[in-house]
C-alpha positions in Angstrom: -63.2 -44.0 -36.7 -66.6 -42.5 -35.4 -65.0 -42.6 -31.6 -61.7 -41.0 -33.2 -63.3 -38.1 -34.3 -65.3 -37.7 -31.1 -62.0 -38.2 -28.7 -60.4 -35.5 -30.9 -63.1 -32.9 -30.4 -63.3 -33.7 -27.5 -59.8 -32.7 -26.9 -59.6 -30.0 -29.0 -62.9 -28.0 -27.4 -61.4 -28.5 -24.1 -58.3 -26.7 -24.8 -60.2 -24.0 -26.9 -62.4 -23.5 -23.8 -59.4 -23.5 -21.1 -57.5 -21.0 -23.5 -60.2 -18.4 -23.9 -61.4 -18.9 -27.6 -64.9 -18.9 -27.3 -65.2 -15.3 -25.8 -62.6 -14.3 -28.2 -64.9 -16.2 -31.3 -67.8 -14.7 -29.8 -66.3 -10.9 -29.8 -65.1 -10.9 -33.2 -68.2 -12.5 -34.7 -70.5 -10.2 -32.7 -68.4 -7.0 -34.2 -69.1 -8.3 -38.1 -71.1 -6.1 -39.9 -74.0 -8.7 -40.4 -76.6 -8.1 -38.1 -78.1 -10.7 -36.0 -79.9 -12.8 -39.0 -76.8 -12.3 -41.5 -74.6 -13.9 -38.3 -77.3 -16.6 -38.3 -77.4 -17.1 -42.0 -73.2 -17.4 -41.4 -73.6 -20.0 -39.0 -75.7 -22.0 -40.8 -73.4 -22.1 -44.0 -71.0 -23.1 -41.5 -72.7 -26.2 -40.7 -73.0 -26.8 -44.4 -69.4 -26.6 -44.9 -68.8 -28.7 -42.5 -71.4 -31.1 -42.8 -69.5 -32.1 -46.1 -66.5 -33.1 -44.5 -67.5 -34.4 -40.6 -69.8 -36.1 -39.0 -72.5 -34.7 -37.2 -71.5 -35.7 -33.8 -68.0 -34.2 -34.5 -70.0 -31.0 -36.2 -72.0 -30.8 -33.1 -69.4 -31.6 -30.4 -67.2 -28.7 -32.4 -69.5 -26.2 -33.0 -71.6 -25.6 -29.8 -69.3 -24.2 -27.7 -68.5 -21.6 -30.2 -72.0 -20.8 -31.5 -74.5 -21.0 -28.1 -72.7 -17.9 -26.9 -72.7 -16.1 -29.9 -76.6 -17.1 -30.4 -77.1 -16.5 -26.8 -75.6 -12.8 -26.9 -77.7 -12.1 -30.4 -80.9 -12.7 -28.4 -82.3 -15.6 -30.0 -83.9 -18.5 -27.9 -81.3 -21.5 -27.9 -84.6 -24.4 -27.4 
């Protein structure tokens, strides 16, 4: 089931990447009224969220290409 998951993400964050969503994740999630720790402090409840429902390899496989830009563009070291 494990591999499932990790074929489907797989799949899906291909697509998302060849369509465009992450620079289109990134802009609207860069234009919230948060600042850069409230965005951080979103990102990490995120993870909680999903960390009740996936994996982590599916969490992680999901959730970096849409987050290391977003991070990146805040400023913040991604190490």
């Amino acid at each position: 089931m494990v591999m499932w998951v990790l074929f489907g993400t797989t799949a899906f964050v291909a697509v998302y990447q060849s369509v465009g969503g992450t620079e289109f994740v990134k802009n609207i999630m860069l234009n919230l009224p948060l600042g850069k720790w409230g965005l951080l402090i979103l990102m990490q409840v995120i993870l909680i969220i999903m960390g009740c429902f996936i994996d982590p390899f599916g969490i992680i496989l999901l959730t970096t290409p849409i987050f290391i830009p977003v991070v990146k563009a805040l400023g913040f070291d991604t190490l």
